[in-house]
Biopython code that builds the backbone (N, CA, C, O; Angstrom):
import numpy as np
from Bio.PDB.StructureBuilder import StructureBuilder

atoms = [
    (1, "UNK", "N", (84.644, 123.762, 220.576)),
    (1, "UNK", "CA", (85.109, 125.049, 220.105)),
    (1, "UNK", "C", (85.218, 124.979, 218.584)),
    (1, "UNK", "O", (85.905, 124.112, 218.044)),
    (2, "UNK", "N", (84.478, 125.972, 217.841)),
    (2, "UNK", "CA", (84.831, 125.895, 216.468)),
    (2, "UNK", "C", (85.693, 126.804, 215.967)),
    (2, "UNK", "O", (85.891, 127.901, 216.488)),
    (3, "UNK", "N", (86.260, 126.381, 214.908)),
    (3, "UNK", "CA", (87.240, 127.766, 214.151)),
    (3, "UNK", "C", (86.927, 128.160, 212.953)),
    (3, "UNK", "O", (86.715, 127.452, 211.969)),
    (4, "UNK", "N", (86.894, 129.469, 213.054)),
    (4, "UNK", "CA", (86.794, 129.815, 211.296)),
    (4, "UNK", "C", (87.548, 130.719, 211.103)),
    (4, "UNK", "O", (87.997, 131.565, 211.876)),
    (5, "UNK", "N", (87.744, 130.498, 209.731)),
    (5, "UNK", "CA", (88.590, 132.145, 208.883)),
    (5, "UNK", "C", (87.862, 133.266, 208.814)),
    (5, "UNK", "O", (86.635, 133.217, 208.732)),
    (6, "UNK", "N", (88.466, 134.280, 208.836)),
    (6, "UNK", "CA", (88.159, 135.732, 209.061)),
    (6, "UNK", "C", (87.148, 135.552, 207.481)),
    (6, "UNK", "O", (85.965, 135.446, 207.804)),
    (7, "UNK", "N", (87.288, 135.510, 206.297)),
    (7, "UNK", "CA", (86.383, 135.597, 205.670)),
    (7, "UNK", "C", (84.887, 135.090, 206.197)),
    (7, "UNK", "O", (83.849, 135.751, 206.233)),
    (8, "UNK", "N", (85.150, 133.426, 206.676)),
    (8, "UNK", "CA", (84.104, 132.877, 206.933)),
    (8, "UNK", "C", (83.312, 133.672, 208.146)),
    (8, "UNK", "O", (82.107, 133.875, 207.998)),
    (9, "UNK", "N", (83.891, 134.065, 209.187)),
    (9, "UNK", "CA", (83.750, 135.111, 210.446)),
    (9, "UNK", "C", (82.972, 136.192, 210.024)),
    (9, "UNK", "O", (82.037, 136.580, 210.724)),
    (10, "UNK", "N", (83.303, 136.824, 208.761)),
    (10, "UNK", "CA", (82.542, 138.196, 208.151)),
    (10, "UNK", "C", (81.386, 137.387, 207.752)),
    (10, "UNK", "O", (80.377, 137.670, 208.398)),
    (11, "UNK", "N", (81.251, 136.544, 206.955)),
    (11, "UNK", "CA", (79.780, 135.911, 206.317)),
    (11, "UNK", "C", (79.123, 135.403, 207.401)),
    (11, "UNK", "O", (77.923, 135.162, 207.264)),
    (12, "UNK", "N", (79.715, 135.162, 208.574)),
    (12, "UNK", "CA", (78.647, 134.433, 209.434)),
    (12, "UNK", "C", (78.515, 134.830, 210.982)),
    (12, "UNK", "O", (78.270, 134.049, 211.902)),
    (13, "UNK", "N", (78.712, 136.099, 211.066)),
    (13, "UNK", "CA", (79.109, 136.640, 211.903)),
    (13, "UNK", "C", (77.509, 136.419, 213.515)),
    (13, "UNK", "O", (77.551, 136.188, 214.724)),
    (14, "UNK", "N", (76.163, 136.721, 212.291)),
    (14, "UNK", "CA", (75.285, 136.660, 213.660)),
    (14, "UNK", "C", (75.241, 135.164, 213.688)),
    (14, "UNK", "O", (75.166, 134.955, 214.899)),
    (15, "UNK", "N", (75.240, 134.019, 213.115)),
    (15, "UNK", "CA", (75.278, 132.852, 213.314)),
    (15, "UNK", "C", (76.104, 132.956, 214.421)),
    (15, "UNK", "O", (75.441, 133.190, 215.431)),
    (16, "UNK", "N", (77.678, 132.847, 214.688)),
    (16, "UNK", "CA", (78.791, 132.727, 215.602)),
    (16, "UNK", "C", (78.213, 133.666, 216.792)),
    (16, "UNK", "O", (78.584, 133.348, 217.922)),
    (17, "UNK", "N", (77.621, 134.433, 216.712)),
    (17, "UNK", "CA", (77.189, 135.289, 218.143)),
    (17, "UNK", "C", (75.991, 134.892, 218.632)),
    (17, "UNK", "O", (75.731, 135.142, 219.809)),
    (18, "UNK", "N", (74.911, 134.097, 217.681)),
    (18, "UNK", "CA", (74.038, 132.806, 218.436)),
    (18, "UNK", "C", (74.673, 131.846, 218.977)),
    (18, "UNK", "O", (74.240, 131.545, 220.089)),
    (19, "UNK", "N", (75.697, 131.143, 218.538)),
    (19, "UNK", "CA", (76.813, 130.290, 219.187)),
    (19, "UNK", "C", (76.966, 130.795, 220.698)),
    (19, "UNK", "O", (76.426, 130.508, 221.767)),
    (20, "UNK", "N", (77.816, 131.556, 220.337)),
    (20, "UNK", "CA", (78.073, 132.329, 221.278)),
    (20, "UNK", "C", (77.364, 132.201, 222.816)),
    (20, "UNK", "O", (77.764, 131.655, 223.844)),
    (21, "UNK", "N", (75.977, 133.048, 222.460)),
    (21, "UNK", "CA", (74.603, 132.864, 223.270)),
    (21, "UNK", "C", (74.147, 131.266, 223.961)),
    (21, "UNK", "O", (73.729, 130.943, 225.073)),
    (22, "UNK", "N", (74.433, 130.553, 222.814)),
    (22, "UNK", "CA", (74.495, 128.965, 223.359)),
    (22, "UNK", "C", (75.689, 128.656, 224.098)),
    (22, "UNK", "O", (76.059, 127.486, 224.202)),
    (23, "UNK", "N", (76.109, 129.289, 224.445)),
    (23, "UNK", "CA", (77.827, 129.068, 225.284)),
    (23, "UNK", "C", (78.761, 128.149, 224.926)),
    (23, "UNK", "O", (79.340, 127.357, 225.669)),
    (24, "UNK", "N", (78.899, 128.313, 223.573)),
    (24, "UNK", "CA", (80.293, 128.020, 222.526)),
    (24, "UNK", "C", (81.097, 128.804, 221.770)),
    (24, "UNK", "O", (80.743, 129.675, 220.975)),
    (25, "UNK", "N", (82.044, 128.506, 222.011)),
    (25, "UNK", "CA", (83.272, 129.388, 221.814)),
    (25, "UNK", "C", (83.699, 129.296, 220.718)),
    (25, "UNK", "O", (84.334, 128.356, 220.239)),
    (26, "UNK", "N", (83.222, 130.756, 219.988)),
    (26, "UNK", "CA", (84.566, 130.039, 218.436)),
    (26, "UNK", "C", (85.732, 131.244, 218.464)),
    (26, "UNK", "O", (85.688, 132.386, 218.923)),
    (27, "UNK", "N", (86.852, 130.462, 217.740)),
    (27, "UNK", "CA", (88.083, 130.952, 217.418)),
    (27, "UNK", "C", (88.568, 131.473, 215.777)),
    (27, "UNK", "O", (88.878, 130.790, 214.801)),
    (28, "UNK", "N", (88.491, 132.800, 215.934)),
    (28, "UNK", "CA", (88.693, 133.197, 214.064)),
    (28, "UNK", "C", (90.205, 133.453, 213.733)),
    (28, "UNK", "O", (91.005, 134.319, 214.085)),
    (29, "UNK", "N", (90.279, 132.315, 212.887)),
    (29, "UNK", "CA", (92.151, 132.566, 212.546)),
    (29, "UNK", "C", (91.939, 133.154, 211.080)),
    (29, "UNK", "O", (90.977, 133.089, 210.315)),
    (30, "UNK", "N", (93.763, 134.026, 210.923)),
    (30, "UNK", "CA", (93.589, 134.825, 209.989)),
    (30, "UNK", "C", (95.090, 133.771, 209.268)),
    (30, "UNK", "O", (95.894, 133.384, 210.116)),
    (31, "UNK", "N", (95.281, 133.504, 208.243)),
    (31, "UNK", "CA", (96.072, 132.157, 207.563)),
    (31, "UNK", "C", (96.634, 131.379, 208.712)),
    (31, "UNK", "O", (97.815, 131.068, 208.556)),
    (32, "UNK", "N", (96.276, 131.130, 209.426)),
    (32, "UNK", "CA", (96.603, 129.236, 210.304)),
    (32, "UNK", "C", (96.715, 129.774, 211.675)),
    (32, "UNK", "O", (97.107, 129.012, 212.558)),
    (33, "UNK", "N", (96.327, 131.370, 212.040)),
    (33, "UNK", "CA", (97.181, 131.659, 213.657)),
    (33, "UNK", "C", (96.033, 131.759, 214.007)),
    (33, "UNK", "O", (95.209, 131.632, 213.102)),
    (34, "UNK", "N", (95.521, 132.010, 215.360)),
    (34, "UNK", "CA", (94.268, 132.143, 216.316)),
    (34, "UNK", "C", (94.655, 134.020, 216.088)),
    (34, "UNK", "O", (95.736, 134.554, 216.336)),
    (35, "UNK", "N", (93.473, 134.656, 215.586)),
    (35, "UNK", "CA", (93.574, 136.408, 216.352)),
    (35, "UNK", "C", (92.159, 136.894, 216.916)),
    (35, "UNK", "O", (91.898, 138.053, 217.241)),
    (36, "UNK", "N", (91.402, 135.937, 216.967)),
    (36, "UNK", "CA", (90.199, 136.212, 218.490)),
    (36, "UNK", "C", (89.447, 135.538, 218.419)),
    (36, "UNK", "O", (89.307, 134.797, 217.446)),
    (37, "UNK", "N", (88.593, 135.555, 219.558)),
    (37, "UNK", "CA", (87.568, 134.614, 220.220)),
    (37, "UNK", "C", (86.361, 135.268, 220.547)),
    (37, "UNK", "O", (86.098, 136.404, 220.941)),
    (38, "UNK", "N", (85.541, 134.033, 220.223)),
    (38, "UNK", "CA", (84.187, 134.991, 220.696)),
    (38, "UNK", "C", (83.797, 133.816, 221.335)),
    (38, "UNK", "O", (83.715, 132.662, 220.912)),
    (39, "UNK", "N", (83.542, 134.369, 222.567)),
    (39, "UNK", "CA", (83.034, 133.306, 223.748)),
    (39, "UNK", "C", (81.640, 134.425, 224.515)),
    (39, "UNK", "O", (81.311, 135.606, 224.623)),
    (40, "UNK", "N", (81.203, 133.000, 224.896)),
    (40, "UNK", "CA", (79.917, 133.885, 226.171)),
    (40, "UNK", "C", (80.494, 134.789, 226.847)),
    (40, "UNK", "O", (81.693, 134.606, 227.062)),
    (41, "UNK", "N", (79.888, 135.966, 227.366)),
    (41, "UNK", "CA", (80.236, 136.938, 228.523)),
    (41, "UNK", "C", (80.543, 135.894, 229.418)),
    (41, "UNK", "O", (81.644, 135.388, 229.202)),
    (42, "UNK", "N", (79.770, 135.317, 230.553)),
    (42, "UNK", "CA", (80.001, 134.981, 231.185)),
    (42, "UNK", "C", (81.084, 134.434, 231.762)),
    (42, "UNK", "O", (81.560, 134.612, 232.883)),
    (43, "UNK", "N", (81.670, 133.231, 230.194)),
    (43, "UNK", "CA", (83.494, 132.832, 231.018)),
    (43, "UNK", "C", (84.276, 133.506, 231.047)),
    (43, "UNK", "O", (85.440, 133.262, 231.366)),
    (44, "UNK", "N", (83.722, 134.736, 230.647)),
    (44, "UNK", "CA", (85.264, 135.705, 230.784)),
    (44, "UNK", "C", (85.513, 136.433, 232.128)),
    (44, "UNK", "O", (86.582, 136.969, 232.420)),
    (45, "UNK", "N", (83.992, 136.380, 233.218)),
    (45, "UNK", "CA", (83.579, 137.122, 234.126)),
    (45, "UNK", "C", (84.570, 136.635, 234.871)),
    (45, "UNK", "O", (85.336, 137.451, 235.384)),
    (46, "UNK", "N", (84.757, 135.347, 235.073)),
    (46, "UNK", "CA", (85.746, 134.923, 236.406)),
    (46, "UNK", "C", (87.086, 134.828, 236.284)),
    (46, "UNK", "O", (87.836, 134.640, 237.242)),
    (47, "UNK", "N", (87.435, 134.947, 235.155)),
    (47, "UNK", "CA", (88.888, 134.718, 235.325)),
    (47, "UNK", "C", (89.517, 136.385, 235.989)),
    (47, "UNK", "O", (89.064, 137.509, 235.772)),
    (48, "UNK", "N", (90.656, 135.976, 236.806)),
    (48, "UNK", "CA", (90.815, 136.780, 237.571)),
    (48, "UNK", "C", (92.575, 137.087, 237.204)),
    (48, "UNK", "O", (93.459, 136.233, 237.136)),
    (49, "UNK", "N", (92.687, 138.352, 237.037)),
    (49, "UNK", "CA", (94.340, 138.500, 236.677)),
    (49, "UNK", "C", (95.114, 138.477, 238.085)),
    (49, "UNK", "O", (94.689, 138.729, 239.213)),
    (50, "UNK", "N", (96.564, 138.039, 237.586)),
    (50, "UNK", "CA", (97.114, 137.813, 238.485)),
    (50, "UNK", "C", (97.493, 139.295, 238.901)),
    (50, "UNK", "O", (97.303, 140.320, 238.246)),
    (51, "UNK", "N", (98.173, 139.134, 240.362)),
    (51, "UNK", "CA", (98.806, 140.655, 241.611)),
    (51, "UNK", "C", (100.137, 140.679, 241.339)),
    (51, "UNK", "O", (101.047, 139.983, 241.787)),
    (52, "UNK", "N", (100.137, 141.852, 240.294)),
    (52, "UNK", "CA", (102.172, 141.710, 240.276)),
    (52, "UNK", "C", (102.815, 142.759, 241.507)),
    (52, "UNK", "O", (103.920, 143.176, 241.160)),
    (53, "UNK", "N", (102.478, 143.158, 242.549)),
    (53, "UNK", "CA", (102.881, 143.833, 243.403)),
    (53, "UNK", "C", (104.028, 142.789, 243.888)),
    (53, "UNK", "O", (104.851, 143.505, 244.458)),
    (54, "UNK", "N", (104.299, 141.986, 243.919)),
    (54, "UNK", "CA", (105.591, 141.223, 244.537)),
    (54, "UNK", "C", (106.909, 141.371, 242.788)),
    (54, "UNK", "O", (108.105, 141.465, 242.512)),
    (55, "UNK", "N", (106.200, 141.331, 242.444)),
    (55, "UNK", "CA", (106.759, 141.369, 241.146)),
    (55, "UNK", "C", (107.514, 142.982, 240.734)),
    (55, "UNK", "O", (108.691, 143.255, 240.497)),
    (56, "UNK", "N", (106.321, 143.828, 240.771)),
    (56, "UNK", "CA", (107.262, 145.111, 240.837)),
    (56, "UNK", "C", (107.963, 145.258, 241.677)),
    (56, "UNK", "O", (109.069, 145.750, 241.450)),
    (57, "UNK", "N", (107.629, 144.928, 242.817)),
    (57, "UNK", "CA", (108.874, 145.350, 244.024)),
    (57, "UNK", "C", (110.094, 144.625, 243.683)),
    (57, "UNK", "O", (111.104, 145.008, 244.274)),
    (58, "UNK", "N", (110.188, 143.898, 243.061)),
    (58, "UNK", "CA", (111.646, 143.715, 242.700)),
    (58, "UNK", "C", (112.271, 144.403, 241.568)),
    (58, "UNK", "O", (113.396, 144.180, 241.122)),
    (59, "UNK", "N", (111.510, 145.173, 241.195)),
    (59, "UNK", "CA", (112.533, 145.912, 239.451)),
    (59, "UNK", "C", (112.834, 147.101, 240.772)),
    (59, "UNK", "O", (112.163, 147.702, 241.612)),
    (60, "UNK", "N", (114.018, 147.017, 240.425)),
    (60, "UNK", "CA", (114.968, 148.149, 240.810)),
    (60, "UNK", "C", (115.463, 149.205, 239.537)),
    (60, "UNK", "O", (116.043, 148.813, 238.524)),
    (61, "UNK", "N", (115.113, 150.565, 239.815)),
    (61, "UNK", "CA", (115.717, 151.288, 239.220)),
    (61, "UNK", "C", (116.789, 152.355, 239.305)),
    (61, "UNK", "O", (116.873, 153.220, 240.177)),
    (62, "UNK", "N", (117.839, 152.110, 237.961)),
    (62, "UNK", "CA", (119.013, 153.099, 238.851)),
    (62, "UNK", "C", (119.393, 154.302, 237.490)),
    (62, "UNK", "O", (119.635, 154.120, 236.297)),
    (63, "UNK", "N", (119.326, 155.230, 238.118)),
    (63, "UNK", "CA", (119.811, 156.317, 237.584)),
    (63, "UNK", "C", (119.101, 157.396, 238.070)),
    (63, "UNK", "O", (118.676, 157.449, 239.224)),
    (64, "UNK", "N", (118.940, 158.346, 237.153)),
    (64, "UNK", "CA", (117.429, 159.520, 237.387)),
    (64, "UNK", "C", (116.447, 159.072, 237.283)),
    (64, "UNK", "O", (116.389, 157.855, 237.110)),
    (65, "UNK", "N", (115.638, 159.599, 237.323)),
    (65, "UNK", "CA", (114.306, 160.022, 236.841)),
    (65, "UNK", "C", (114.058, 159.747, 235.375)),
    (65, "UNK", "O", (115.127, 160.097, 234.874)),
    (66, "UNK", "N", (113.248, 159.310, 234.346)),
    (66, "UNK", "CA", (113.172, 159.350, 232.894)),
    (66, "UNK", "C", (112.184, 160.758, 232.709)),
    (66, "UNK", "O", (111.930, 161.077, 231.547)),
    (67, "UNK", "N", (111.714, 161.466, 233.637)),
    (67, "UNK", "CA", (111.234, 162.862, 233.414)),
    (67, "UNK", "C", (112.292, 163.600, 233.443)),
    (67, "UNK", "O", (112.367, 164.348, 232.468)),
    (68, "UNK", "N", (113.337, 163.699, 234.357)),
    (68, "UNK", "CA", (114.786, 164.254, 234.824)),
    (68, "UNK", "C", (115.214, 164.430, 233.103)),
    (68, "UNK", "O", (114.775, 165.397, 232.480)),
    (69, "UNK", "N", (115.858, 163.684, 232.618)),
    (69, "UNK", "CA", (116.216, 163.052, 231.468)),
    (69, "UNK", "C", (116.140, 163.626, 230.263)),
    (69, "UNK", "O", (116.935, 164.026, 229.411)),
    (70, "UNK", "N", (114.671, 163.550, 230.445)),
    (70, "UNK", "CA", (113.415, 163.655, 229.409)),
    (70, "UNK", "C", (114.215, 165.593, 229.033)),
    (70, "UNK", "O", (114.767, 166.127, 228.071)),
    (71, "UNK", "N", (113.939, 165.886, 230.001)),
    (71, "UNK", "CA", (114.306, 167.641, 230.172)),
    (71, "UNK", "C", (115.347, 168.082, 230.087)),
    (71, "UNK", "O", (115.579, 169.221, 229.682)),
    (72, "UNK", "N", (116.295, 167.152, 230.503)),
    (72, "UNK", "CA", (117.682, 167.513, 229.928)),
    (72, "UNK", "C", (118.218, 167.105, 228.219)),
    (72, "UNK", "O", (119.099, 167.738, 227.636)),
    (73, "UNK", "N", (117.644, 166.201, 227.763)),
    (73, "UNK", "CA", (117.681, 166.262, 226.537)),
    (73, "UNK", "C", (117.141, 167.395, 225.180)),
    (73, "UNK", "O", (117.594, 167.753, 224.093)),
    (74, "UNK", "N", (115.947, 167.659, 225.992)),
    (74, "UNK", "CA", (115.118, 168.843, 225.362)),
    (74, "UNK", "C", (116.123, 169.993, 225.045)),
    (74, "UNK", "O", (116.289, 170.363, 223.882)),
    (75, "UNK", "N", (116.941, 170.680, 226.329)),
    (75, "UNK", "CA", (117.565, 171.661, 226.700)),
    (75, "UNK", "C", (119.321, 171.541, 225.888)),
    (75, "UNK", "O", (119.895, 172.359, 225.169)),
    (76, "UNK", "N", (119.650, 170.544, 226.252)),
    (76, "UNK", "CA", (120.728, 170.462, 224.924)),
    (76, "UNK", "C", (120.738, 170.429, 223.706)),
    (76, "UNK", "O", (121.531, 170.903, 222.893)),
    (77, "UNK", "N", (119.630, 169.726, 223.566)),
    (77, "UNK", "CA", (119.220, 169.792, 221.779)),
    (77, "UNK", "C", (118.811, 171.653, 221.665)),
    (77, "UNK", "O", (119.497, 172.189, 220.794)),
    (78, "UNK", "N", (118.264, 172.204, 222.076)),
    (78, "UNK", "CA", (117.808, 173.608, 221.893)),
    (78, "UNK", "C", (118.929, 174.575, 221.355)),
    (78, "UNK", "O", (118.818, 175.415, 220.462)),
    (79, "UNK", "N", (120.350, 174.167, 222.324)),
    (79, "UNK", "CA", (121.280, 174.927, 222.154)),
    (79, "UNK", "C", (122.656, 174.362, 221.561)),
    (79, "UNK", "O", (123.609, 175.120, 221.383)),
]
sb = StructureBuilder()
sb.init_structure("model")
sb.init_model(0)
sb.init_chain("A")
sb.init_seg("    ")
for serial, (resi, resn, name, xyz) in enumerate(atoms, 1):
    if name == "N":
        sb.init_residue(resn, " ", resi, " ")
    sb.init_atom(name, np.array(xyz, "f"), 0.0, 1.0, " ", f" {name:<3s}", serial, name[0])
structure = sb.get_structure()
């Protein structure tokens, strides 16, 4: 995996997307942090997100509605 700086990223941009094509991954940091990747299509095809359906079913919500809410705020502020 190579890294470059966003300057270097702008100057060499179709180079890194032949990379790319060769199925190597580079990483463009902007002063020392990672803010994207350019990898082959392909490894991105399989990764699969996780099922938060067990996950929402546990947030419980209590009160109204935030549309409920939403409309009663409107209506007091008016008057």
């Amino acid at each position: 995996m190579n890294r470059v700086n966003m300057r270097e990223a702008r100057r060499r941009l179709s180079e890194i997307v032949k990379d790319a094509e060769r199925g190597q991954t580079t990483v463009i940091t902007r002063r020392g942090r990672q803010v994207a990747r350019v990898e082959p299509v392909g490894s991105a095809e399989g990764r699969v997100l996780p099922d938060l359906a067990e996950f929402r079913s546990t947030i419980q919500v209590k009160g109204k509605p935030l549309s409920q809410m939403v409309i009663a705020q409107r209506k007091e502020s008016r008057y």
